[in-house]
C-alpha positions as CSV (number, residue, x, y, z in Angstrom):
1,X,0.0,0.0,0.0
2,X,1.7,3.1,-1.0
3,X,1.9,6.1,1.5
4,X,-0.7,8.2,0.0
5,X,-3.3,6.1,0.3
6,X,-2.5,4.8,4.1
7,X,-2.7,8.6,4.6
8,X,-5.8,9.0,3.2
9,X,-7.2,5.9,5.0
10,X,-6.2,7.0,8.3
11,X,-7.4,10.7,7.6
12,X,-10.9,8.7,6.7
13,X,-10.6,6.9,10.3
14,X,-10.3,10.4,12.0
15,X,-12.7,12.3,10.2
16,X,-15.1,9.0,11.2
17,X,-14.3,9.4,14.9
18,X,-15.0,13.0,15.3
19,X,-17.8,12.6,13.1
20,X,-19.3,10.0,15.6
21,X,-18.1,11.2,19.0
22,X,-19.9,15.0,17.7
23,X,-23.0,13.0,17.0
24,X,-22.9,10.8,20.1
25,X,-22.2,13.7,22.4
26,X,-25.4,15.6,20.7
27,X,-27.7,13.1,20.5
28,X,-27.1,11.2,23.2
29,X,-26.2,7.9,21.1
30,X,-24.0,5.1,22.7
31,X,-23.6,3.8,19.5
32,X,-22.3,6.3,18.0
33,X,-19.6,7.1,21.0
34,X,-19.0,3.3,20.7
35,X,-18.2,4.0,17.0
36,X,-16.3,6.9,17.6
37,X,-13.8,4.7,19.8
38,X,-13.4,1.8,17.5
39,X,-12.8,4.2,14.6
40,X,-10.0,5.9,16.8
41,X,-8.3,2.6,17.6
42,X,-8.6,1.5,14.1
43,X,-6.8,5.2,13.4
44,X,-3.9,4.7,16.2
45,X,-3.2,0.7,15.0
46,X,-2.5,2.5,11.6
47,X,-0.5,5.5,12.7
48,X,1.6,3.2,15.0
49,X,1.4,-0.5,13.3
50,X,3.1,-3.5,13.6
51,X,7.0,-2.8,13.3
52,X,8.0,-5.1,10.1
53,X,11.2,-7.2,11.0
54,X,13.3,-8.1,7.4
């Protein structure tokens, strides 16, 4: 996967998690914080992944 698009996914995952804790906080939606956290974690396994050994 080249750099742009891991940027652009990860961008995505961020944009998601605000998007879902402003509409949980709001509302008054569980789900939506509950999104808003596994969006974040899928956005910090990303920006700090696996270290690849060669």
């Amino acid at each position: 996967m080249t750099t742009f698009y891991r940027v652009i996914i990860l961008l995505a995952f961020l944009i998601a998690a605000i998007g879902c804790y402003a509409t949980g906080l709001t509302v008054g939606g569980t789900i939506f914080l509950l999104l808003g956290v596994v969006f974040e974690g899928l956005f910090w396994m990303g920006l700090f992944g696996r270290k690849r050994i060669k």
